[in-house]
N, C-alpha and C positions, 0 to 999 in steps of 0.2 A: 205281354211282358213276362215271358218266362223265368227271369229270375228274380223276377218282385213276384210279392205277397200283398193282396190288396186286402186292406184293411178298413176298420169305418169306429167312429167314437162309439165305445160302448155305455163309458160311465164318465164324467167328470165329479170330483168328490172334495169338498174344501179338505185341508190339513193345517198343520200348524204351522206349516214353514208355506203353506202359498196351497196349489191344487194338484191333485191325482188326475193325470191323465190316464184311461184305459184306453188301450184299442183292440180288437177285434176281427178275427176271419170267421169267427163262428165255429170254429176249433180251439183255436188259444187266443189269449189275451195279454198285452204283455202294458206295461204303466211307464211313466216317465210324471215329472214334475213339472211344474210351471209356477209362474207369479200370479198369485190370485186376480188380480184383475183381468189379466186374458184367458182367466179360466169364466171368469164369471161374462166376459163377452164371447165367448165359443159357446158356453152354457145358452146364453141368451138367444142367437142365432138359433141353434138346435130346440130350441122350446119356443121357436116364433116369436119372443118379445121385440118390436121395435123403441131402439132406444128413443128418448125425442128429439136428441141431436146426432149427428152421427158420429163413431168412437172414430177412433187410428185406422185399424183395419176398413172399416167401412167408408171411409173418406180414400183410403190406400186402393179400396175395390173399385170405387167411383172412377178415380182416375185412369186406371186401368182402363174401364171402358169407354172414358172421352178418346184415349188415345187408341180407339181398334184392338185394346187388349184383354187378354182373360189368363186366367190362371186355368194353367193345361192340367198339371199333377203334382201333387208336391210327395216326396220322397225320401223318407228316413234312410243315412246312407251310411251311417257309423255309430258307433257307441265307445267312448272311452272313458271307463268307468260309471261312472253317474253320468257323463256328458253325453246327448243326444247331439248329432249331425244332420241335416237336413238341406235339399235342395227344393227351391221352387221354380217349378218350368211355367213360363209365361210366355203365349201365343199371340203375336199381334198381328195383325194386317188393317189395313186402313189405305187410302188413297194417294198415300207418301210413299209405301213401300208392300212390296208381296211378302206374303206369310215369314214371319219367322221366330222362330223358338228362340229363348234364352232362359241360361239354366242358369240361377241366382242361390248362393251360399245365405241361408238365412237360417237361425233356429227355428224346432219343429213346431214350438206354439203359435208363430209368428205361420208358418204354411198352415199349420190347421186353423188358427181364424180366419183364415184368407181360400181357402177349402172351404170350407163349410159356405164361408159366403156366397161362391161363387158354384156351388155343388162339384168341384169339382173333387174327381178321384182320389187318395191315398193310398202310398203303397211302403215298404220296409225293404228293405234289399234281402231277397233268402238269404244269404252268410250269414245277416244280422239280426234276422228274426229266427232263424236257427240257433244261435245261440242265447240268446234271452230265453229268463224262465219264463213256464207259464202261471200266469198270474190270478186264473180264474178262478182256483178254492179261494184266495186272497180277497179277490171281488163278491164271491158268494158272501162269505163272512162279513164283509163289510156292509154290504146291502142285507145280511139277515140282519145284523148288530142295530141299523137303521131305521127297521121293522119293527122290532123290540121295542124302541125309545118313542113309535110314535105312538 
């Protein structure tokens, strides 16, 4: 995919108004926000905890694979202003029908706990990761600040 950028969670960070998302090429980093509670279920994923029931996303992943489906890529595809844009690409085949892709308008929290579940890829469209700052002295500072307090 020559004009994406694939990316991978670097940090999730609580804040006061919800969660820091970073993401990451291992060059830049660039952050967006979320609602603490799908920060704190992508977090959990990513650190192996199993909840004892299962949340949204993981009842949403479930289904997906009763019906022959998976989440293909999900894809940061805009930015205006503060607002993230995001597609999820979902792959089904099962014995109803041959393969086929659909590409579902969803916010980018909502792909990445459903990524994460499912290991599946992320990526930023280059326009839009081209123009985002990068955010990784931001992240340093934050995880030194971190170090400090413990």
């Amino acid at each position: 995919m020559k004009d994406h950028v694939r990316v991978e969670p670097v940090a999730l960070m609580p804040t006061s108004a919800g969660c820091a998302v970073f993401l990451g090429n291992g060059e830049k980093v660039i952050v967006f926000y979320i609602e603490p509670t799908i920060g704190a279920s992508i977090n959990a994923v990513m650190s192996g905890v199993k909840p004892p029931r299962p949340l949204t996303h993981d009842l949403f992943s479930q289904m997906l694979g009763a019906f022959g489906a998976q989440v293909e890529k999900a894809v940061i595809v805009k930015v205006d202003g503060e607002v993230f844009y995001a597609r999820l690409y979902v792959a089904a085949e099962n014995e109803i029908m041959e393969r086929k892709v659909v590409e579902i308008d969803a916010r980018p929290s909502d792909c990445l706990a459903l990524a994460v579940r499912q290991e599946a890829p992320v990526y930023v469209r280059e326009y839009v990761w081209e123009e985002l700052r990068d955010m990784s002295d931001v992240l340093a500072e934050l995880k030194d600040k971190a170090d400090d307090e413990d």
